[in-house]
N, C-alpha and C positions, 0 to 999 in steps of 0.2 A: 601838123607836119605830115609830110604825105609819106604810105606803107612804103616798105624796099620791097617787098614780096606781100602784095595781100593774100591771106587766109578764112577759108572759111569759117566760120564757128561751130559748124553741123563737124569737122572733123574732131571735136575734143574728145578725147579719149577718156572724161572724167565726168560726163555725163549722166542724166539719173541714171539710179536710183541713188548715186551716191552722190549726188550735187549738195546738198546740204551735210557733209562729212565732212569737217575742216580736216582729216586725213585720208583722202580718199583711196583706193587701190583703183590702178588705171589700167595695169597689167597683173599676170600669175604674181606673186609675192612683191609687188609695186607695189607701194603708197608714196604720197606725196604728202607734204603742208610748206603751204603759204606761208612765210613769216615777214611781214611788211613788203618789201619789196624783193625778193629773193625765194627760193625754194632750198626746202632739203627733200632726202628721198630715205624712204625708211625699204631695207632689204631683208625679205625673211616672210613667212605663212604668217598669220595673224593666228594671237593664241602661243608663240614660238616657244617662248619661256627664256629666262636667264642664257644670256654668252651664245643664242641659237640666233640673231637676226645681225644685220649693220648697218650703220647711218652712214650716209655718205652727205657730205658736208656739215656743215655746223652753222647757219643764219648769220644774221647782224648780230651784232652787242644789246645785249638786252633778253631775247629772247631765248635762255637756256631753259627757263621753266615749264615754255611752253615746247621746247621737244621733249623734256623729261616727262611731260605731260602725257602727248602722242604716243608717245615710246611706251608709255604705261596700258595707253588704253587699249595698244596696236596688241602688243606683246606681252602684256598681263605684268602685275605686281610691281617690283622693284626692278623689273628684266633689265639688264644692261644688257648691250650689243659687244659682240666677239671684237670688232674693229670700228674704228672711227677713219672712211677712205674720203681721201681728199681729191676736189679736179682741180682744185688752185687754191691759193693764198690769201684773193682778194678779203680784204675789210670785213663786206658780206657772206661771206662764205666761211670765214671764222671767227666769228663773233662770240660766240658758246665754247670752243675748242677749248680751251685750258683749264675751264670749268666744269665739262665735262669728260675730259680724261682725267681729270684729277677725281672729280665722282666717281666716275665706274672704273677706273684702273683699265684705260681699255687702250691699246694702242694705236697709234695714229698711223694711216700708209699714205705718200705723196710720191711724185715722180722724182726721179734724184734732182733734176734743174729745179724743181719747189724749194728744195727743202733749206736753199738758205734764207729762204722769206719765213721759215718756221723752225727757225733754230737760232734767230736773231743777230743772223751775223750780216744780212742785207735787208735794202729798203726797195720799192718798186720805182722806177722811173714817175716823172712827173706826169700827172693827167693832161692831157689834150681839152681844156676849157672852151675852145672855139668847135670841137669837132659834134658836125651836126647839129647844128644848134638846141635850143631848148632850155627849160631851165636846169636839171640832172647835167648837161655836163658845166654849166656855171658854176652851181656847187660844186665840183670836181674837186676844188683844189682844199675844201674845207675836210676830204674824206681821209681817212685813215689809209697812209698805203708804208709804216713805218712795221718791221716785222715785229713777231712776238716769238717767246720764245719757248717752245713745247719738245726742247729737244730729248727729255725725259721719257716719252712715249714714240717717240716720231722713229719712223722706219722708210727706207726709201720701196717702193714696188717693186715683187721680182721680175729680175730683167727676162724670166721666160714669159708677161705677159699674161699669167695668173693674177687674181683676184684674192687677198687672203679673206676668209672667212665668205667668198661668194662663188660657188662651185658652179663652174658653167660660164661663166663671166671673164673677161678679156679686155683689160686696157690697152687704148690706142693713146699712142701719143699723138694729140691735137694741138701744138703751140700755136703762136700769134696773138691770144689775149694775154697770156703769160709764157714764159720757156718752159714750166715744165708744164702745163696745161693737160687732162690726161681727160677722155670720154671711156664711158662702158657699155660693153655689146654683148648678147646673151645670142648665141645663134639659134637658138631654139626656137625661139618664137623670134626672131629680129627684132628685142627691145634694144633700144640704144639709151642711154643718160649721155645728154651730151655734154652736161656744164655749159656753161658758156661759150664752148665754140662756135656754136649759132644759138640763136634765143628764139619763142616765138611769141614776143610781145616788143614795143618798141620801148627805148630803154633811157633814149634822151628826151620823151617828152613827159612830163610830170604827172600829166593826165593819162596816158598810157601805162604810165606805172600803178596808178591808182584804180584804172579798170580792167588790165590787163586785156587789153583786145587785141585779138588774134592779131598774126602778122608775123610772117617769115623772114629775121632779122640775122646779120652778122653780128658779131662780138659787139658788145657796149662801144660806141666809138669813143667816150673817151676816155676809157681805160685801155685801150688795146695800143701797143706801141709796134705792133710787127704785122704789116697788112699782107704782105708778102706770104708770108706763112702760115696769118689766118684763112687765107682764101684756098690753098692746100689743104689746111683742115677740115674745112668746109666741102670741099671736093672730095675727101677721103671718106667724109662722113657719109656724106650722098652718095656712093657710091656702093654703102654697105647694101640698099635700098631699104632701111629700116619701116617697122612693119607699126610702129608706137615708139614717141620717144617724150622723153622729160626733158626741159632743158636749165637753166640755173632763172632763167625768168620768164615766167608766162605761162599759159596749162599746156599740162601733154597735150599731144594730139598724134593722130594717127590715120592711116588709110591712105588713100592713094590721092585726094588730095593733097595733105601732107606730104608726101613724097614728089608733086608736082612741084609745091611750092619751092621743097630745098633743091629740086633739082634746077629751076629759076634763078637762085639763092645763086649756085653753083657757078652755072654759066655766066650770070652776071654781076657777080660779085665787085667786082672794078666799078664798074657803074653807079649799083644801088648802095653797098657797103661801106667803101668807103672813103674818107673826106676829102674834099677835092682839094682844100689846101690846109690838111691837118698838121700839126707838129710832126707825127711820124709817120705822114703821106711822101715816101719815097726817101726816107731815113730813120730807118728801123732803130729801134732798139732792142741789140739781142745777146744772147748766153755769150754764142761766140766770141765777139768781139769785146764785152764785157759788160757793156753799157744797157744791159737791161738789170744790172744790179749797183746799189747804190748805198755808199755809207748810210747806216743806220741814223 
């Protein structure tokens, strides 16, 4: 399948010395791990101790051992993290969640449009199995998109745009893969986590997920039901001119080709991003009107 945005691989931000770390630190109190196909981001110094660091997002189903793991070796002993912050709902992205708030008693932050995906009173619109071809969005429809329900810890983010538990740090609301879809910016150094508002690996072809090679991509096509207001996001993000970013698939990266690529990303997102005759190619599914949430 051909790139939307080719990427160099000289820009990874995750490069020796730490290339054999399955947690690497990419930036100041950054680390990452890989969990099959999806990332989490561990926030906090290494060494932090107990309720001093935060995960942001939670993997696939399966893999809570191996962030209890990370989180061990990151932050020492039994550390649990202060907050468990979400950029979306998807499948991947909360696989571990309810098993690990219920381990560490730690509470859950989502943008308020998330949270009926995790409070189990809505479902996600159907996937787009045609969109972009490949085999990832064929499977589409076999994926988990029915919510769960964690409403025992879950808190919605405060609406001044705070971070709890990550000082310095600033959620933007980025919808278009989901309504309440949220990325994180540190202006200190201009790190961004962007979730899945844009990725930089390709995400609908099988083998791309299995190598993860670079590649300056919009939202999953066929998880994203609002193209309209992914490619907003995408432009908002670019614009921050972020300096290193993580994104929900693929390795950081950083420097000024990265910041070429999303600014490519940006301007031609119509184009490269998204499907020329997808399910919700010019019929969104959204908050407003209602139809981005679905009987359970």
């Amino acid at each position: 399948m051909k790139d939307q945005v080719p990427l160099d691989p000289a820009a990874r931000a995750d490069t020796p010395p730490q290339a054999d770390d399955p947690t690497p630190e990419f930036a100041p109190e950054l680390a990452y791990r890989r969990l099959m196909m999806v990332n989490v981001v561990f926030a906090g110094r290494s060494g932090a101790g107990d309720r001093q660091w935060t995960l942001i997002d939670a993997g696939v189903p399966g893999t809570t051992g191996l962030i209890e793991h990370a989180a061990r070796e990151r932050f020492g002993g039994d550390s649990r993290p202060a907050a468990i912050i979400m950029t979306h709902g998807h499948f991947d992205h909360i696989g571990g969640l309810e098993k690990l708030a219920r381990r560490w008693d730690a509470p859950i932050y989502a943008h308020e449009l998330e949270l009926p995906y995790l409070n189990g009173s809505a479902a996600y619109p159907p996937p787009d199995a045609l969109a972009g071809g490949g085999l990832m969005p064929l499977l589409s429809p076999l994926f988990p998109r029915g919510p769960i329900d964690v409403s025992r810890w879950l808190h919605a983010l405060p609406p001044d745009g705070s971070v709890p538990s990550m000082p310095g740090w600033r959620w933007i609301h980025t919808p278009g893969h989901t309504p309440g879809h949220v990325s994180f910016w540190r202006e200190a150094d201009r790190a961004l986590i962007a979730g899945d508002a844009f990725i930089t690996t390709g995400q609908e072809s099988a083998y791309s997920v299995a190598v993860q090679k670079p590649e300056m991509h919009g939202p999953p096509m066929y998880f994203t039901p609002d193209w309209v207001s992914a490619r907003e996001s995408v432009r908002k993000l670019a614009a921050l001119e972020p300096e290193v970013v993580v994104t929900g698939h693929g390795r950081p990266m950083q420097g000024e080709a990265m910041r070429t690529a999303l600014h490519t990303l940006a301007r031609d997102f119509d184009e490269v991003a998204v499907p020329k005759h997808g399910r919700y190619t010019g019929r969104p599914a959204t908050a407003e009107d209602g139809t981005a949430y679905r009987e359970p």
